[in-house]
Every structure is written in structure tokens, then in C-alpha cells.
N, CA, C and O atoms as CSV, one atom per row, in Angstrom:
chain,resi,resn,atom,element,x,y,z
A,1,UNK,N,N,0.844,-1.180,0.000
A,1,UNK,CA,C,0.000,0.000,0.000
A,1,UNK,C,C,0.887,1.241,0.000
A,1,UNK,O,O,1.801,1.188,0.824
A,2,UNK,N,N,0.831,2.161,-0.619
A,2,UNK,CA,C,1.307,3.922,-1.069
A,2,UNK,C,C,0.908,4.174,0.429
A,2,UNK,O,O,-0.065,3.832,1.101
A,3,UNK,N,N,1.976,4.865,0.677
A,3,UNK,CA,C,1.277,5.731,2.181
A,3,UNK,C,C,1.451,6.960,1.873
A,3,UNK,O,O,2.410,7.269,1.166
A,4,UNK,N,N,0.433,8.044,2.405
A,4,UNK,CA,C,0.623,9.148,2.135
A,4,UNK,C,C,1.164,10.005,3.057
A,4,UNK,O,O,1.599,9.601,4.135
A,5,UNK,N,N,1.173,11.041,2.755
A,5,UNK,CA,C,1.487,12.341,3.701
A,5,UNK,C,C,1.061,13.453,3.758
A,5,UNK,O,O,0.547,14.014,2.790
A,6,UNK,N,N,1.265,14.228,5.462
A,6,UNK,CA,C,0.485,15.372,5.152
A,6,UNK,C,C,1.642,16.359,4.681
A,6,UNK,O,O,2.660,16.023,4.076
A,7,UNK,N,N,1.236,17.815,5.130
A,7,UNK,CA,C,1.505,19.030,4.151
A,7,UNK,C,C,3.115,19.147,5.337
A,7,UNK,O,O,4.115,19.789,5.018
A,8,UNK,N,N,2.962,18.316,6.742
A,8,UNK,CA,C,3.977,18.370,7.456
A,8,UNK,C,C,5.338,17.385,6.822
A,8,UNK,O,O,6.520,17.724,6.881
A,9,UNK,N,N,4.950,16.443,6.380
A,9,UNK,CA,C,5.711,15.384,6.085
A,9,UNK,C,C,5.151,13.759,6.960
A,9,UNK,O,O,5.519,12.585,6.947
A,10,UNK,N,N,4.134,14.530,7.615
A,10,UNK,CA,C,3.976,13.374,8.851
A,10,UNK,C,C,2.942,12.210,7.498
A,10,UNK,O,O,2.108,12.669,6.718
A,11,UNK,N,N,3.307,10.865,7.584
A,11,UNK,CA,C,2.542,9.862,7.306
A,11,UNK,C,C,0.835,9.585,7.812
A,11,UNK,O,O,0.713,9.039,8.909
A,12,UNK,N,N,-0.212,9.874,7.194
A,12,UNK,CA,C,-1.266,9.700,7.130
A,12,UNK,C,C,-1.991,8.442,7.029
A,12,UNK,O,O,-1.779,8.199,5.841
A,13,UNK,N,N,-2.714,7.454,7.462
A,13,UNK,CA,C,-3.526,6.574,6.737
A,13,UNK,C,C,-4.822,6.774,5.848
A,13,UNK,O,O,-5.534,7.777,5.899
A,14,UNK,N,N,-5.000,5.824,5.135
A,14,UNK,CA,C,-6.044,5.939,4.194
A,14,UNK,C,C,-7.106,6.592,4.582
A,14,UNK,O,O,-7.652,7.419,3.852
A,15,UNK,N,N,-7.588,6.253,5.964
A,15,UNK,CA,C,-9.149,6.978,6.863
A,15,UNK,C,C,-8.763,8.626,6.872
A,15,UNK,O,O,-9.387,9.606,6.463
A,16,UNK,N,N,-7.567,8.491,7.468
A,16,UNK,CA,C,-6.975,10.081,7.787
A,16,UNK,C,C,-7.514,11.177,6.514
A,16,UNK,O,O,-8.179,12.212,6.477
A,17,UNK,N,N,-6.755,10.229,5.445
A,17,UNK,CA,C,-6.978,10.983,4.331
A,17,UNK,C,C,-8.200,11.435,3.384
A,17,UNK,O,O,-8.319,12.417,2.652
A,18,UNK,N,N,-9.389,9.958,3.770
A,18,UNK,CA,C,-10.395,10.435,3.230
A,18,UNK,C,C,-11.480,11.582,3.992
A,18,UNK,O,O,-12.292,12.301,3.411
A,19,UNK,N,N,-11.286,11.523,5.067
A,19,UNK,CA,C,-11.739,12.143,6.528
A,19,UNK,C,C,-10.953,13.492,5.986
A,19,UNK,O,O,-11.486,14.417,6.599
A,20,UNK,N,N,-10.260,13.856,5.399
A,20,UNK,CA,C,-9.725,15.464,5.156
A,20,UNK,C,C,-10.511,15.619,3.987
A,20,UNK,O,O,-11.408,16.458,3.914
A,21,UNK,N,N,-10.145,14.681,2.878
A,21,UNK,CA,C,-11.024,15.515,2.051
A,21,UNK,C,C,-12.664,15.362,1.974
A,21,UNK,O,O,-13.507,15.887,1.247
A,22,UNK,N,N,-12.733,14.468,2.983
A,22,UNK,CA,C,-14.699,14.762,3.158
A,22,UNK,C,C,-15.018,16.163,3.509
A,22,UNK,O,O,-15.780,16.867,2.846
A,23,UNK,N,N,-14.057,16.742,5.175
A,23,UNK,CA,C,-14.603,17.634,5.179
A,23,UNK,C,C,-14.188,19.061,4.336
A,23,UNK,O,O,-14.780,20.124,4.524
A,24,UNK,N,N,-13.098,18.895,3.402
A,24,UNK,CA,C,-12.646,19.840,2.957
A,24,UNK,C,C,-13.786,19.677,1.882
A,24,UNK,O,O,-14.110,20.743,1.359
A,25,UNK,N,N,-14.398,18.662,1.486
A,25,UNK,CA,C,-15.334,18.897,0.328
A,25,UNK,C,C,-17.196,19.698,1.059
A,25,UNK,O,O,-18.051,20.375,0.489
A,26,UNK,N,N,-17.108,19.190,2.405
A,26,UNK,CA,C,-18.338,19.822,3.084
A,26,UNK,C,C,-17.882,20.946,2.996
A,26,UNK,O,O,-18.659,21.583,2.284
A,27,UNK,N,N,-16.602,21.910,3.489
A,27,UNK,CA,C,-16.522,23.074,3.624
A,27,UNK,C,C,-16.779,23.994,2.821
A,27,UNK,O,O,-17.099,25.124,3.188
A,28,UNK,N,N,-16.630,23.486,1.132
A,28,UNK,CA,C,-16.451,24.261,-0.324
A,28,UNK,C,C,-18.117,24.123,-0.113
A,28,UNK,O,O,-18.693,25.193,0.079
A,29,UNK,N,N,-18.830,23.072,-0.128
A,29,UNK,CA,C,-20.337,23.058,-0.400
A,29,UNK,C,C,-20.917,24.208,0.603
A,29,UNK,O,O,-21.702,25.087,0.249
A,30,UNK,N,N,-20.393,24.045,1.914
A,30,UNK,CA,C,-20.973,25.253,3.013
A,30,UNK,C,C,-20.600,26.404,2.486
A,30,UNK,O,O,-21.499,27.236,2.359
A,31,UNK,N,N,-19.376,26.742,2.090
A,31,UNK,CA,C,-18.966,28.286,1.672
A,31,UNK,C,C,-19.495,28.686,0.196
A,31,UNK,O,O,-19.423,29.769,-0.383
A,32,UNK,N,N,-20.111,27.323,-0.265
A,32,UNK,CA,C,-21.161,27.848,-1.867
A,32,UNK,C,C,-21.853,28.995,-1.322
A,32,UNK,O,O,-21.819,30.101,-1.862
A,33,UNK,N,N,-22.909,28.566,0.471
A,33,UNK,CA,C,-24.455,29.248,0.303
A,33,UNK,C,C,-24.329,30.313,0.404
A,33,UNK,O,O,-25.291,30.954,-0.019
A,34,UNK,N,N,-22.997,31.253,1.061
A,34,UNK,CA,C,-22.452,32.480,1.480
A,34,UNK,C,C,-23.238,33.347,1.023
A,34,UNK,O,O,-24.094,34.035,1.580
A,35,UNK,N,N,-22.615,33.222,-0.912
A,35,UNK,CA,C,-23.645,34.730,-1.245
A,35,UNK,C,C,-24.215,34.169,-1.975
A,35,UNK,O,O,-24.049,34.679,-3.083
A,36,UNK,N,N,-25.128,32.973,-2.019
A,36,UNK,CA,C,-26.055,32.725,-3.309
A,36,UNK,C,C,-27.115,33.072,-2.382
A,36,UNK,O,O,-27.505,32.489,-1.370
A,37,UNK,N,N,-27.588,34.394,-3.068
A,37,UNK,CA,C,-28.794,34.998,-2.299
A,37,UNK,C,C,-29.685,34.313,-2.426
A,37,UNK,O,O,-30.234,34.104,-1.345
A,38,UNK,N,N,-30.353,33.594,-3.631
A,38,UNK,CA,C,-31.532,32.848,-3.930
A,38,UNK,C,C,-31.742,31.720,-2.774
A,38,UNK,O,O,-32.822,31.607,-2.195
A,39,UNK,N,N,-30.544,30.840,-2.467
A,39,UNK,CA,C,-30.353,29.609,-1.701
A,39,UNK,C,C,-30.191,30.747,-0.074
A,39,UNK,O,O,-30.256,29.948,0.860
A,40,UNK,N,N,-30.081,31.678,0.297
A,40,UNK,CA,C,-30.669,32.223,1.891
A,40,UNK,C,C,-31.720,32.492,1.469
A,40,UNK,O,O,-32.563,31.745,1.967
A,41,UNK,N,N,-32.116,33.159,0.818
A,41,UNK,CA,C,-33.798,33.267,0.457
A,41,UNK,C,C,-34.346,32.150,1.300
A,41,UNK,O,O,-34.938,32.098,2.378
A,42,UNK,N,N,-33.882,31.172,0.308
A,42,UNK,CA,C,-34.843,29.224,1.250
A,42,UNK,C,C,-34.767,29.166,2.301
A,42,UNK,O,O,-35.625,28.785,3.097
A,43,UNK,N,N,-33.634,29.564,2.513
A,43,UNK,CA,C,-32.764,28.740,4.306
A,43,UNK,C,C,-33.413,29.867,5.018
A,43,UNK,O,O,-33.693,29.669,6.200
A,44,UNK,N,N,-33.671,30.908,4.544
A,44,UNK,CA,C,-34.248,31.753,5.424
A,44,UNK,C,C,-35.636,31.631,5.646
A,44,UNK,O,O,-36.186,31.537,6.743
A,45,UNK,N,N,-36.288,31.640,4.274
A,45,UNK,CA,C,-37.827,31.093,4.557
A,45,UNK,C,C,-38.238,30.217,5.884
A,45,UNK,O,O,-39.012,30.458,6.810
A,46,UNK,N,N,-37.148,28.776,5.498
A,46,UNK,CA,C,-37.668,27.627,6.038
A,46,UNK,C,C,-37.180,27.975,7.668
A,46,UNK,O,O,-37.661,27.127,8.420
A,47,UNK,N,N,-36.422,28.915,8.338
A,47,UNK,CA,C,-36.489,29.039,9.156
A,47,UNK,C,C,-37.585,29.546,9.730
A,47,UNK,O,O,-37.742,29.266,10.918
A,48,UNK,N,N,-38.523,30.334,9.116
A,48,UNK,CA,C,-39.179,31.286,9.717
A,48,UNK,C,C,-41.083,30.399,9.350
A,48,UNK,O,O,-42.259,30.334,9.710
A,49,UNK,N,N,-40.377,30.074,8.691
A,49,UNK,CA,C,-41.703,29.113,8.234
A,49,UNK,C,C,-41.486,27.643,7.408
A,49,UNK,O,O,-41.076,27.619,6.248
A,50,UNK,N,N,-41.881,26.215,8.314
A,50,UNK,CA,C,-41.302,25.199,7.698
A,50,UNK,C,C,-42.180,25.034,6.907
A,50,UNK,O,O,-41.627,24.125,6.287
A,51,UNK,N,N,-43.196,25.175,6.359
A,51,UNK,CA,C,-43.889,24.427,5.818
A,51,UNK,C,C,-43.496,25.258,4.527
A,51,UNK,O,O,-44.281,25.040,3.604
A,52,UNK,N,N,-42.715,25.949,4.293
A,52,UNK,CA,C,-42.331,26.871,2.975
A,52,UNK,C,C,-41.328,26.299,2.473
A,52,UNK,O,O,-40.343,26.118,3.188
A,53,UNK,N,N,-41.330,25.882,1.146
A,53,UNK,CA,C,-40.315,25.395,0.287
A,53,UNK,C,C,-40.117,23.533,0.605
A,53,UNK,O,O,-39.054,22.916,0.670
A,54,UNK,N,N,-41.184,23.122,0.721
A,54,UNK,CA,C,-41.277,21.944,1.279
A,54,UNK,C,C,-40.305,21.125,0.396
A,54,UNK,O,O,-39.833,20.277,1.153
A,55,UNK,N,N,-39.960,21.023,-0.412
A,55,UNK,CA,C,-39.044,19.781,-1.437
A,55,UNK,C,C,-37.364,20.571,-0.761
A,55,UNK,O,O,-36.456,19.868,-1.205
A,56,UNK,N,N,-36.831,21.631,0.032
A,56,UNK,CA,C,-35.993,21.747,0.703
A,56,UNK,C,C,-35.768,21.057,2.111
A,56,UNK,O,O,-36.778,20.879,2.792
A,57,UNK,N,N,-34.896,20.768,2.470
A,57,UNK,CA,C,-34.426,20.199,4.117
A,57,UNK,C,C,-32.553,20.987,3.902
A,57,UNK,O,O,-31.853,21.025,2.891
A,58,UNK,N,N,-32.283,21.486,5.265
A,58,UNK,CA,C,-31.718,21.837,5.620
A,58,UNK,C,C,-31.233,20.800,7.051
A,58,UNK,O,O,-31.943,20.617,8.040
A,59,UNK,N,N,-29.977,20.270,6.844
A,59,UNK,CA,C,-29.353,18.945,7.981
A,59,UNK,C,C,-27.931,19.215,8.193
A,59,UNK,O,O,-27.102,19.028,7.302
A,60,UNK,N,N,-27.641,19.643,9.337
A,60,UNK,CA,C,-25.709,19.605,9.600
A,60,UNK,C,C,-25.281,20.477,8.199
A,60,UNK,O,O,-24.504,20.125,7.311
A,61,UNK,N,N,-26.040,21.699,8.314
A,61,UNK,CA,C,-25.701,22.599,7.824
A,61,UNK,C,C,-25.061,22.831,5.916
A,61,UNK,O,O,-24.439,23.718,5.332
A,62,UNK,N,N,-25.831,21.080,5.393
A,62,UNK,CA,C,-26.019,21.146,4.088
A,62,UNK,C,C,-27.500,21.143,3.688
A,62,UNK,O,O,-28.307,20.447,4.304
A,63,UNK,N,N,-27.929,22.079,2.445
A,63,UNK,CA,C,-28.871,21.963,1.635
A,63,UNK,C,C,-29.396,21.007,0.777
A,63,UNK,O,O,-28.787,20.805,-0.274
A,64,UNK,N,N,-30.504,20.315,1.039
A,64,UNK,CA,C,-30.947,19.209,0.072
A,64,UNK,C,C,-32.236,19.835,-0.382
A,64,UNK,O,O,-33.153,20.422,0.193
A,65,UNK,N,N,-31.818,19.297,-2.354
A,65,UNK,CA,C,-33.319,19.345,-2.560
A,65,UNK,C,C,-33.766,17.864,-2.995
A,65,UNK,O,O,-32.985,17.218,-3.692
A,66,UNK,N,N,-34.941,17.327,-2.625
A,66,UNK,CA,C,-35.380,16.618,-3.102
A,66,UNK,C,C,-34.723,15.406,-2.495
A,66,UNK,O,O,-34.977,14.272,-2.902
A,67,UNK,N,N,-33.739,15.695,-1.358
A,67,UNK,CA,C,-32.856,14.522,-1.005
A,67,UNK,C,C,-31.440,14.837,-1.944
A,67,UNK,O,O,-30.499,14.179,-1.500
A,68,UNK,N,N,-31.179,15.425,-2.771
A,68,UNK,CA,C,-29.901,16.144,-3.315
A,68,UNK,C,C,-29.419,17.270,-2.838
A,68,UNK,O,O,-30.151,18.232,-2.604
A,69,UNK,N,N,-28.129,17.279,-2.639
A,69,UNK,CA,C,-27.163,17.848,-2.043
A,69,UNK,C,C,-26.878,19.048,-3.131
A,69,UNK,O,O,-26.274,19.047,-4.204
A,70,UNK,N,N,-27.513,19.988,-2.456
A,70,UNK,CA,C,-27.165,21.770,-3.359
A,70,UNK,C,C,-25.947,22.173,-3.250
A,70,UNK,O,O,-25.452,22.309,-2.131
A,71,UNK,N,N,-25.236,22.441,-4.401
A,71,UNK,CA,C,-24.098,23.152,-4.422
A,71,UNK,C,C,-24.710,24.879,-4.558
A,71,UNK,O,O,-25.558,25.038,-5.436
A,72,UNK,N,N,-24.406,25.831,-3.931
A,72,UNK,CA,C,-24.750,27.059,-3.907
A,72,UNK,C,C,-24.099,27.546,-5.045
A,72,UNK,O,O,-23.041,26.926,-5.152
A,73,UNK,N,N,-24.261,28.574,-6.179
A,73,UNK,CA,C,-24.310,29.214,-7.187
A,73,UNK,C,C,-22.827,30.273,-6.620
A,73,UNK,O,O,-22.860,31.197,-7.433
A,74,UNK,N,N,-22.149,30.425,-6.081
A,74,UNK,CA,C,-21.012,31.127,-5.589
A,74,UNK,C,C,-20.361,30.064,-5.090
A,74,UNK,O,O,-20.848,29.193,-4.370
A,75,UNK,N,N,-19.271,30.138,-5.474
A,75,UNK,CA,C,-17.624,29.460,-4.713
A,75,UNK,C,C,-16.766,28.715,-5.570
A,75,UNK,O,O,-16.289,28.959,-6.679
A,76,UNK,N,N,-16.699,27.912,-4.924
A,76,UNK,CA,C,-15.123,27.056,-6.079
A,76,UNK,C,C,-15.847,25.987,-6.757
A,76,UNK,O,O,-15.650,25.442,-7.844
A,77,UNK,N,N,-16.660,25.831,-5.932
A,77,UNK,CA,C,-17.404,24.221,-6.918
A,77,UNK,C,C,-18.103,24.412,-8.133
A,77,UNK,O,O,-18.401,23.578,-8.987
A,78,UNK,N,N,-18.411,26.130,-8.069
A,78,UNK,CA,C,-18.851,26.247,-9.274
A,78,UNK,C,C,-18.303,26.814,-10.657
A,78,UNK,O,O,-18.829,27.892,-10.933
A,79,UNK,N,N,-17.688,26.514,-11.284
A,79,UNK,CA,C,-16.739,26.893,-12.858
A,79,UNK,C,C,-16.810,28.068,-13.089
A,79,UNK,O,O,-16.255,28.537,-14.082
């Protein structure tokens, strides 16, 4: 097995490594909703009223529609 490393030199295992880029990939999806005004629009609705925008859920601070995972219209994930 390839062992990897971090940015120290220190040796990582496989878990280590997928466990960084899970949450480095949650973080890019969280820093999408920043300024996609349309997507606080929702998150804001559904705070103030759940029964608004019902095909949205909001869970551990990602956006689903429909049970799909929203990438927000601002940040790196988007081209």
C-alpha cells in the first residue's frame, strides 16, 4: 500500500486521508451558500416558516433538494 502524507511530512492513513477531504469537500459546499442569495432566500424562509419550500431540508448545515445535495451558485465548486 502507497502511504501518504500530510503538508507536514507526517505519514497519514487511508481513513486520515479520506476524513480530510470529506470535510474539505463539506466546507467548499458550506462556503457555496455564502452569497447565493436565492439559496438564503430558502434557508431563510424555512427558518421562519417550515412548511415553505417543502421539497428543501436543511441537515448539519447542508442543503438538500429533493434529497440532493445543493451546491450554492457562488464558490469554487462552481466553474
Amino acid at each position: 500500500m502507497d502511504n501518504k502524507h500530510d503538508n507536514e511530512g507526517k505519514e497519514i492513513g487511508s481513513l486520515d486521508a479520506i476524513t480530510k477531504m470529506v470535510r474539505a469537500w463539506y466546507e467548499e459546499i458550506y462556503c457555496s451558500y455564502k452569497y447565493d442569495v436565492a439559496l438564503q432566500d430558502i434557508i431563510t424562509g424555512k427558518m421562519i416558516d417550515v412548511n415553505k419550500y417543502l421539497n428543501y431540508t436543511h441537515e448539519e448545515g447542508i442543503e438538500r433538494y429533493e434529497e440532493r445535495i445543493i451546491a450554492g451558485g457562488k464558490g469554487s465548486l462552481i466553474g
